[in-house]
MIVO-399867 format. One record per residue (C-alpha): residue number from 1; residue in three letters; x, y, z. Coordinates in steps of 0.02 Angstrom, whole numbers. Example, Ala and Ser with C-alpha at 12.3 -4.5 7.8 and 13.67 -1.06 7.14 Angstrom:
BEGIN
- 1/ala/615/-225/390
- 2/ser/684/-53/357
REM end
This chain:
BEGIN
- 1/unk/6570/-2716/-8593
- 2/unk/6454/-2678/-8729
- 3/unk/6581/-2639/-8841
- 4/unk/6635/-2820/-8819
- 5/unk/6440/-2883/-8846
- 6/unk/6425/-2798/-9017
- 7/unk/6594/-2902/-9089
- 8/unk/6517/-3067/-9014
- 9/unk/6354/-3041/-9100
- 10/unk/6431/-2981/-9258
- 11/unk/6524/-3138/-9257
- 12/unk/6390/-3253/-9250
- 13/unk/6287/-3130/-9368
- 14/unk/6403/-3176/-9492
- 15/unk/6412/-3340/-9472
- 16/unk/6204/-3352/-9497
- 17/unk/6236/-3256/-9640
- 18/unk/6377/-3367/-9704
- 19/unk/6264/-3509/-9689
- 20/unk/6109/-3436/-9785
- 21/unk/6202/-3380/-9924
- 22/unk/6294/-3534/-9939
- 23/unk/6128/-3625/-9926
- 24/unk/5987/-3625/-10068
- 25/unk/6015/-3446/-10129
- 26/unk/6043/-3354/-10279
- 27/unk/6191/-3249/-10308
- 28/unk/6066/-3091/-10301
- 29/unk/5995/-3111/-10154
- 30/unk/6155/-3169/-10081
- 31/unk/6236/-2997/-10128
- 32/unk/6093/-2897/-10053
- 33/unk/6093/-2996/-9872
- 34/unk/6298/-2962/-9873
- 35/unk/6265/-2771/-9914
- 36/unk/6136/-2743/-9785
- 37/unk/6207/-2845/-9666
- 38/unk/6400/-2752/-9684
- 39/unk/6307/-2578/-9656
- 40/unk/6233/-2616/-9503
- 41/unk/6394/-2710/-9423
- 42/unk/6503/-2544/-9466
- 43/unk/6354/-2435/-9409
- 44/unk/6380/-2545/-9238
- 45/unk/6540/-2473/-9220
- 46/unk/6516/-2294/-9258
- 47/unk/6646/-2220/-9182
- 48/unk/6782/-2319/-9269
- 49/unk/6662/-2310/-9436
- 50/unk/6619/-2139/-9450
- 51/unk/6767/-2009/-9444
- 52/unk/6828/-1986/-9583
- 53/unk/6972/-2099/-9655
- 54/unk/7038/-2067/-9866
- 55/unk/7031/-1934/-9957
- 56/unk/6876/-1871/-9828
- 57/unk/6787/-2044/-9838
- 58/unk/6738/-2139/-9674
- 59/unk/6744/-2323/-9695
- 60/unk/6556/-2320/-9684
- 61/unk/6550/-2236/-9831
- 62/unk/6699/-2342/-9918
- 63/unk/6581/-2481/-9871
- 64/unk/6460/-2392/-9977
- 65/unk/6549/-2360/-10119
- 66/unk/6603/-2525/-10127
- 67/unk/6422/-2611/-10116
- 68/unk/6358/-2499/-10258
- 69/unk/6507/-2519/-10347
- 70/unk/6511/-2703/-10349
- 71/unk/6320/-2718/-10397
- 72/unk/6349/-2606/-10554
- 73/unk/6486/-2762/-10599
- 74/unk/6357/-2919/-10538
- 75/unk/6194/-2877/-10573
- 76/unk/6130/-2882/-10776
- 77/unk/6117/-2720/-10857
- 78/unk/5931/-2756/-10892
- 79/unk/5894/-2770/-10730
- 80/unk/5938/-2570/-10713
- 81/unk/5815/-2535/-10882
- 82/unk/5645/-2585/-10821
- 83/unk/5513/-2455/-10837
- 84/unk/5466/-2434/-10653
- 85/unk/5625/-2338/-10645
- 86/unk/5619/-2206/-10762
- 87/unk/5562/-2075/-10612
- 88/unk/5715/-2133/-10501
- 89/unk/5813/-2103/-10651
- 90/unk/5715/-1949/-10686
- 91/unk/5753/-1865/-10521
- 92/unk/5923/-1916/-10524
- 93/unk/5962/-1825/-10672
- 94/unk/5878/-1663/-10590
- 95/unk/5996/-1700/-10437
- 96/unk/6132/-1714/-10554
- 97/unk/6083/-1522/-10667
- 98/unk/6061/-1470/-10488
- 99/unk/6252/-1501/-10453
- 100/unk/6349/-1466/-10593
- 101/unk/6222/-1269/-10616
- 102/unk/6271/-1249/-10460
- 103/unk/6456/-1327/-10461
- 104/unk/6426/-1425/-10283
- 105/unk/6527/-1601/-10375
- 106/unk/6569/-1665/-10197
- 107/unk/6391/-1653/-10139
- 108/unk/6326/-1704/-10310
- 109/unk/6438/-1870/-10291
- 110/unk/6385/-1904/-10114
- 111/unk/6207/-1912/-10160
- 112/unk/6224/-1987/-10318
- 113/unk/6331/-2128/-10242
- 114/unk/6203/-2155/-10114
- 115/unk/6030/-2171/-10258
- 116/unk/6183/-2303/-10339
- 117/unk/6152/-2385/-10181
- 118/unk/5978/-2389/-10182
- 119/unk/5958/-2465/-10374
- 120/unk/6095/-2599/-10360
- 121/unk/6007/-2663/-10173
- 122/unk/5827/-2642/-10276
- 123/unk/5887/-2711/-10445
- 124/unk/5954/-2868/-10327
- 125/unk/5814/-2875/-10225
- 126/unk/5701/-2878/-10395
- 127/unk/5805/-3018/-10486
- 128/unk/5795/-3133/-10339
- 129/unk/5612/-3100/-10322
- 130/unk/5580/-3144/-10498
- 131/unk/5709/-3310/-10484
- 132/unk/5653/-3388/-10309
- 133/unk/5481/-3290/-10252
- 134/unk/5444/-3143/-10121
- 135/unk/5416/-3255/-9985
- 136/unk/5587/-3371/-10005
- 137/unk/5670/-3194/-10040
- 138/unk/5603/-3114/-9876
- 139/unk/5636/-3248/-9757
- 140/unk/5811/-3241/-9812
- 141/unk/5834/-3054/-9801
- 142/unk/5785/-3069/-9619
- 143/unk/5946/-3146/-9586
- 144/unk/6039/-2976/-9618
- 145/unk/5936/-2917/-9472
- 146/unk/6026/-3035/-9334
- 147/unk/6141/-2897/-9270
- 148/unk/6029/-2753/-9263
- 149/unk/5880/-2845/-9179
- 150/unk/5991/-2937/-9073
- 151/unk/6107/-2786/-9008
- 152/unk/5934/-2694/-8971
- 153/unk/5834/-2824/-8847
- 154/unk/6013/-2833/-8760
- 155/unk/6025/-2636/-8731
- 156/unk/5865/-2642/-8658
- 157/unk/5901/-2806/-8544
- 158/unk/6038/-2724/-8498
- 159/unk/5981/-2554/-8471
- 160/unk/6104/-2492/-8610
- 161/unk/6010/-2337/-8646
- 162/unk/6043/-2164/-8734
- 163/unk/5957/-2010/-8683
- 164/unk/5887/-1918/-8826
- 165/unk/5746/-1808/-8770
- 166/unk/5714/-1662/-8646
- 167/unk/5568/-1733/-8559
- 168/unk/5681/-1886/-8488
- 169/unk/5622/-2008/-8596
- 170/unk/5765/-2130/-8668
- 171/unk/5800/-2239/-8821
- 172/unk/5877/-2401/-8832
- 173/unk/5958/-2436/-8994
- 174/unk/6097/-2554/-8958
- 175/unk/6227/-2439/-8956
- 176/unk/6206/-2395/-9139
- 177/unk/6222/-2199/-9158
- 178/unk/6069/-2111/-9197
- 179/unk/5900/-2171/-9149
- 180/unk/5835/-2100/-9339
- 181/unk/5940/-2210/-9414
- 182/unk/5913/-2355/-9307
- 183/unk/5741/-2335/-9336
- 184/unk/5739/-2388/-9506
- 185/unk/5824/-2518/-9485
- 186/unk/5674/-2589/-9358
- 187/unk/5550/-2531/-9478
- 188/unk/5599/-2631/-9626
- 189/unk/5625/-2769/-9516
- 190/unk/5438/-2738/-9474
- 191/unk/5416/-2725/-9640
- 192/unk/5488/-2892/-9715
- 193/unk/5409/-3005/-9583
- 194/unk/5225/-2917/-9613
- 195/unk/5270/-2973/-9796
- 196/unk/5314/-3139/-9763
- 197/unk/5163/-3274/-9786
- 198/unk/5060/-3340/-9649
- 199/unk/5123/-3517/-9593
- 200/unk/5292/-3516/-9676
- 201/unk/5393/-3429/-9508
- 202/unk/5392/-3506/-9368
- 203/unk/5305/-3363/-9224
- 204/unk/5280/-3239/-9349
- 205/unk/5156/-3161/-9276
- 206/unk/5238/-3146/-9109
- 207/unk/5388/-3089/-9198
- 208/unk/5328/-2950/-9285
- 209/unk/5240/-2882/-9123
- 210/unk/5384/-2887/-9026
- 211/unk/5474/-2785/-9165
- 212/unk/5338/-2651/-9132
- 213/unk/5364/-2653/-8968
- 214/unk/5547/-2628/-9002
- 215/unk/5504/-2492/-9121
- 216/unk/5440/-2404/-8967
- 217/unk/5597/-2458/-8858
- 218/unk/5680/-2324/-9024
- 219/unk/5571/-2188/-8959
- 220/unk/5582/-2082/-9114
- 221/unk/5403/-2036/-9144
- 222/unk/5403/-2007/-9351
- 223/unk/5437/-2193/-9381
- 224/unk/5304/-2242/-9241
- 225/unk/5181/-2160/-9333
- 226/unk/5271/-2234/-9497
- 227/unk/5231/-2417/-9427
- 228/unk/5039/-2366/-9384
- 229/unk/4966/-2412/-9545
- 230/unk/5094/-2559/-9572
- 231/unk/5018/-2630/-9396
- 232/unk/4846/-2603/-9451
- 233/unk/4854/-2683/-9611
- 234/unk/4948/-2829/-9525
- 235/unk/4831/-2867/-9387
- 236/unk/4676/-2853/-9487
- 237/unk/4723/-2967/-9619
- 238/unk/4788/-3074/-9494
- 239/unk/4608/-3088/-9426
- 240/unk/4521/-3080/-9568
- 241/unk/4599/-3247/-9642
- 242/unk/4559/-3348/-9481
- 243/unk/4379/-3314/-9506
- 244/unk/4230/-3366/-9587
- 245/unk/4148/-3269/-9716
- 246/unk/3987/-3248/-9592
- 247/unk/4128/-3216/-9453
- 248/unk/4215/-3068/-9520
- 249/unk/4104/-2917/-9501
- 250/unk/4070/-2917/-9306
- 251/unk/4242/-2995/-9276
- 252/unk/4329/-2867/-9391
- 253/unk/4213/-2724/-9290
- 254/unk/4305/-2785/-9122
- 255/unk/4473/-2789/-9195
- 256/unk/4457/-2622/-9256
- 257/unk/4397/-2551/-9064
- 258/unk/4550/-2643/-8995
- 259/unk/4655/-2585/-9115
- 260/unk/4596/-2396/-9076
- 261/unk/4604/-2429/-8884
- 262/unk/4803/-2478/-8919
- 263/unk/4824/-2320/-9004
- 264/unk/4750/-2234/-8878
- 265/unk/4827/-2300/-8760
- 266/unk/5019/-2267/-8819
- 267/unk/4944/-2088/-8858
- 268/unk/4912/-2076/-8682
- 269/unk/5068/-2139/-8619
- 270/unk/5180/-2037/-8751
- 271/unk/5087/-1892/-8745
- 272/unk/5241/-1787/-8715
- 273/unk/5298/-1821/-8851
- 274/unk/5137/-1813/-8983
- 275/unk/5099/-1644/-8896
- 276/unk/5174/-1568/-9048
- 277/unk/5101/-1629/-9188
- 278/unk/4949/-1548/-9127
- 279/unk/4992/-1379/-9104
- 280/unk/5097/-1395/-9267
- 281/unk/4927/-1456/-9359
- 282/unk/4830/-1290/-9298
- 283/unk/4954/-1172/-9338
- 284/unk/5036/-1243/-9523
- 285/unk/5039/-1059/-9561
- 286/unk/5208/-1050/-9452
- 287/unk/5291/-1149/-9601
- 288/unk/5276/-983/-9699
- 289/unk/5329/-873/-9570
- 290/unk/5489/-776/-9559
- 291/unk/5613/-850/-9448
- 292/unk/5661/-692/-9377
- 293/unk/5498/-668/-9308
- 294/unk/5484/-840/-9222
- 295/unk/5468/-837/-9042
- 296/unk/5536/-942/-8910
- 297/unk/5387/-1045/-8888
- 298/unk/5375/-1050/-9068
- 299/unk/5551/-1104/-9114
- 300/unk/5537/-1266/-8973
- 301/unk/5370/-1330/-9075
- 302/unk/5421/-1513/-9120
- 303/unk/5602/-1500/-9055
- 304/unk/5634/-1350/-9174
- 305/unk/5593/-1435/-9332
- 306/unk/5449/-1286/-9369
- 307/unk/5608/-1140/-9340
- 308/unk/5715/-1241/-9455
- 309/unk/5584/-1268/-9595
- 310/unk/5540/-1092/-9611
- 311/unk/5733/-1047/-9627
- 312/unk/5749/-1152/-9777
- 313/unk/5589/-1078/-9858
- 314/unk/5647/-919/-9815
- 315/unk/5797/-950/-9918
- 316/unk/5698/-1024/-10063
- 317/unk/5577/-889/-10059
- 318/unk/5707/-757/-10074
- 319/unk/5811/-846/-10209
- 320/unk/5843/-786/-10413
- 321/unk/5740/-875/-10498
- 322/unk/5876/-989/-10546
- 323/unk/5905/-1068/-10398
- 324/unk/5694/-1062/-10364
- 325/unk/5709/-1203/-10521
- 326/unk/5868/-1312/-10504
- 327/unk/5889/-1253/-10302
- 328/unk/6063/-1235/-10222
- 329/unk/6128/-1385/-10255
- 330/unk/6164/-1559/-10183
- 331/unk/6215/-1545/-9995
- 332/unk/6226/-1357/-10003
- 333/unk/6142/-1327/-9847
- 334/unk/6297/-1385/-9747
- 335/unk/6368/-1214/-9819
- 336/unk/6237/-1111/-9739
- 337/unk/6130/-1180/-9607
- 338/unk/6181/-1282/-9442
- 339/unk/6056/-1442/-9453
- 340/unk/5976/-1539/-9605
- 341/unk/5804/-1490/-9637
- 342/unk/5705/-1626/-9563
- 343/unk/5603/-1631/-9699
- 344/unk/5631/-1717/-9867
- 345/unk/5510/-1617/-9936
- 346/unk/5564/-1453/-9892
- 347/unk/5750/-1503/-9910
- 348/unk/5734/-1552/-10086
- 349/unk/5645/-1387/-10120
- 350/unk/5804/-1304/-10037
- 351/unk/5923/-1425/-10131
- 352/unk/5860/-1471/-10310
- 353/unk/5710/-1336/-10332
- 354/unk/5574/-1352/-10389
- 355/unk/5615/-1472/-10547
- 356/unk/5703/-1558/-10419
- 357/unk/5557/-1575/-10277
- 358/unk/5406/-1607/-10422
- 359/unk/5532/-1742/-10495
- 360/unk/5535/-1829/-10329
- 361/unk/5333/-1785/-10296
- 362/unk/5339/-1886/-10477
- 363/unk/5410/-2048/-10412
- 364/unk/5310/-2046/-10264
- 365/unk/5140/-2043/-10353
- 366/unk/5200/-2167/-10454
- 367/unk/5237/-2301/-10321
- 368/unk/5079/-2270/-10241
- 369/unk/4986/-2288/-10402
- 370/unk/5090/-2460/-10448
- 371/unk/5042/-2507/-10278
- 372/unk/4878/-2482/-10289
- 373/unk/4875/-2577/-10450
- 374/unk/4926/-2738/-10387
- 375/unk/4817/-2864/-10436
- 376/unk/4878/-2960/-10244
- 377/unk/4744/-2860/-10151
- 378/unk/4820/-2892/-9989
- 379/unk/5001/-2847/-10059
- 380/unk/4934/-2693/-10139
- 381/unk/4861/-2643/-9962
- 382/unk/5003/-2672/-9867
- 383/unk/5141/-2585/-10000
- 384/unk/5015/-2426/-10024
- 385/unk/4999/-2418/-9826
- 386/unk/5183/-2431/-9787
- 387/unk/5210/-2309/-9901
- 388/unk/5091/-2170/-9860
- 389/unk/5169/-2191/-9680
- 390/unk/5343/-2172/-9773
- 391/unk/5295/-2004/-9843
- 392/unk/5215/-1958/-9669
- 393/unk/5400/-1994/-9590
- 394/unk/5474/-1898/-9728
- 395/unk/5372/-1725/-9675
- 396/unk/5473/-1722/-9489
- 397/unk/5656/-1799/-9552
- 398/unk/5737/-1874/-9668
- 399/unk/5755/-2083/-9719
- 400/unk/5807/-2047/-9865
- 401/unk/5968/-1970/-9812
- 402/unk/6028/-2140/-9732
- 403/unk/6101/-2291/-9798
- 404/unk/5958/-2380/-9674
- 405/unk/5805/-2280/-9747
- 406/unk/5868/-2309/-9938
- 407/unk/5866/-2497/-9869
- 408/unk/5707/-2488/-9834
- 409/unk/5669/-2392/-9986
- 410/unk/5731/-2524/-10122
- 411/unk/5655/-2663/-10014
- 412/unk/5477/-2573/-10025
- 413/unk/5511/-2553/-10216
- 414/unk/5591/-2708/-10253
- 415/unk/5432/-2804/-10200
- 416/unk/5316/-2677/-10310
- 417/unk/5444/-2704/-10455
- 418/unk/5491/-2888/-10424
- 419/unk/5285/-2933/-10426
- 420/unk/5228/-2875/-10570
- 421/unk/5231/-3025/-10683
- 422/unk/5313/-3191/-10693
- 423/unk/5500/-3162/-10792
- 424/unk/5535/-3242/-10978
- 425/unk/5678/-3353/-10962
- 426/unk/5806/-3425/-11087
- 427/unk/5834/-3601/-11024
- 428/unk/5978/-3645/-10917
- 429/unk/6035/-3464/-10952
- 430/unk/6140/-3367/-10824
- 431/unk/6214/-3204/-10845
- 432/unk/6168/-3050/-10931
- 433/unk/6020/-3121/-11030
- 434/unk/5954/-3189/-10858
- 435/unk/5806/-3049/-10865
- 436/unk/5676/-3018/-11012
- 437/unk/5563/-2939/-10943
- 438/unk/5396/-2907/-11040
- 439/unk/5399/-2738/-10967
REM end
């Protein structure tokens, strides 16, 4: 029955989408609401999508291929050579040394293909920014969210749930795979609507908290606390443009105690699963300790992630030197351990070394400090909170491994890049020569 749900909302998905791209927008931004849109109707139907296909490739990943591919063709080179890109391009080129040293080409290919993804979506995102504005850009994009959104609120009406975690708790993700992934996909939808100006969406504000509580519905606790400082920033800019100047300080006072009795309150109630995060936080020594001398207790501490941390530092630790520098390779833990880090941090140590991991620490002090450098106060706030929650998701799994958290990724940076300053234009120019940027 479900099944048969998920081809009835795709179908009118598309046809939403049909009609916003068809509407008033820009070849750009009508490229990136196709893209996003196409991954998450063949993530809907994941067990047709995912095995693999040709030549090893699941059509998921054809899909892939194919967006990144076509952007390379559409968008204008100079969209690809603005400076705010030089660390992607950077730590791409340390992925890439990481590969061929260590002669992993499938795995270099995979994850190259995948950062291709991320700058075309960006490079899109950017263009259309700079041709028709965030907000007009924004509002659009939510459109690609239809199917997602929509497929969610009807597992939970319908009591379609999957159950993830030992304690009993469940997660409904409308039947999409893995409640990680899914995840993303609910936090950039957060994401775009907190972006979107006040009083040009109809219930925006009731929108976006219904996508938190949806984000709970997920029940994958790294993107709750991911969303924490996204909420905040929301709800207190929210209230502090209602009120008067002599208003603000005792109302703003009361906002922030209701705001800390919520987040007690879901501590309370999802205690189970916080418990971890606590004991992990007094003993951060365990990240250093030999697996081998884990014990049972110690190997369950946030669902094993601690144990499988420690074996990947292990193997760093006990590396030649080489491989302490340029690390294993792309995708070479597949070779050696059972499951992914859960740690971007610790997996690009494992996987690029440390070139690799302080090329990556590189572009991540660089967003934050563009962020923070935004002379749109409120934008600045918002981008440099999102982010630090971003990095706080990226210590307990991995975003940056999916499609959906690379989506959210080149949205995030797309809307640092695409602000910075208003574009030169050539009159009535399309094309290539669409972008000088004073960059």
């Amino acid at each position: 029955m479900f099944e048969g749900l998920k081809v009835v909302v795709g179908l009118i998905s598309f046809i939403m989408v049909y009609r916003t791209i068809t509407g008033n927008c820009n070849k750009y931004l009508a490229f990136a609401i196709c893209a996003i849109w196409l991954r998450f109707f063949l993530s809907a139907f994941h067990t047709i999508t995912y095995p693999s296909l040709v030549a090893g490739f699941s059509i998921n990943a054809l899909g892939s291929i194919g967006v990144a591919g076509l952007g390379l063709l559409l968008i204008p080179t100079s969209a690809f050579l603005l400076k705010k890109y030089f660390p992607f391009f950077l730590f791409c080129l340390c992925i890439a040394i990481s590969g061929f040293v260590n002669m992993k080409i499938p795995g270099t290919i995979n994850v190259l293909v995948k950062w291709c993804y991320f700058m075309v979506l960006a490079s899109s995102l950017v263009v259309s920014i700079r041709l028709q504005g965030q907000n007009t850009t924004l509002k659009k994009l939510l459109v690609a969210f239809t199917m997602p959104v929509t497929l969610q609120v009807l597992s939970f009406a319908l009591g379609q749930a999957k159950a993830t975690e030992t304690d009993g708790s469940a997660s409904y993700i409308g039947g999409y795979n893995h409640e990680a992934a899914f995840s993303m996909v609910i936090v950039s939808f957060i994401f775009v609507i907190g972006l979107i100006n006040r009083g040009t969406l109809s219930f925006r504000t009731a929108l976006f908290s219904l996508s938190l509580f949806l984000l709970i519905l997920v029940n994958y606790r790294t993107s709750i606390l991911t969303i924490i400082p996204i909420a905040a920033a929301f709800y207190f800019t929210l209230a502090e443009q209602r009120l008067k100047p002599s208003q603000k300080a005792p109302v703003m006072m009361v906002v922030a105690v209701i705001l800390c009795f919520v987040f007690i309150a879901l501590s309370v109630s999802m205690r189970e699963r916080f418990s971890d995060i606590g004991l992990l936080l007094g003993n951060l020594d365990l990240m250093l300790k030999a697996p081998i001398y884990f014990s049972d207790s110690e190997r369950d501490i946030m669902s094993a992630r601690v144990y499988i941390w420690s074996q990947y530092i292990d193997a760093f630790r006990n590396a030649e030197l080489l491989n302490q520098l340029l690390g294993f390779g792309p995708d070479s833990w597949k070779g050696r351990f059972n499951l992914y880090a859960h740690n971007t941090f610790v997996s690009y140590l494992y996987e690029y070394g440390i070139l690799g991991l302080v090329s990556f620490i590189f572009v991540c002090v660089t967003i934050l400090i563009n962020a923070l450098k935004l002379l749109d106060k409120k934008l600045s706030k918002i981008i440099a909170l999102s982010f630090v929650g971003f990095l706080a998701m990226n210590m307990a799994t991995m975003p940056l491994w999916n499609i959906e958290g690379l989506i959210f990724f080149s949205i995030l940076n797309a809307v640092l890049i695409g602000y910075k300053k208003k574009p030169k234009y050539c009159k009535h120019s399309l094309g290539k020569k669409e972008l000088l940027y004073a960059n």
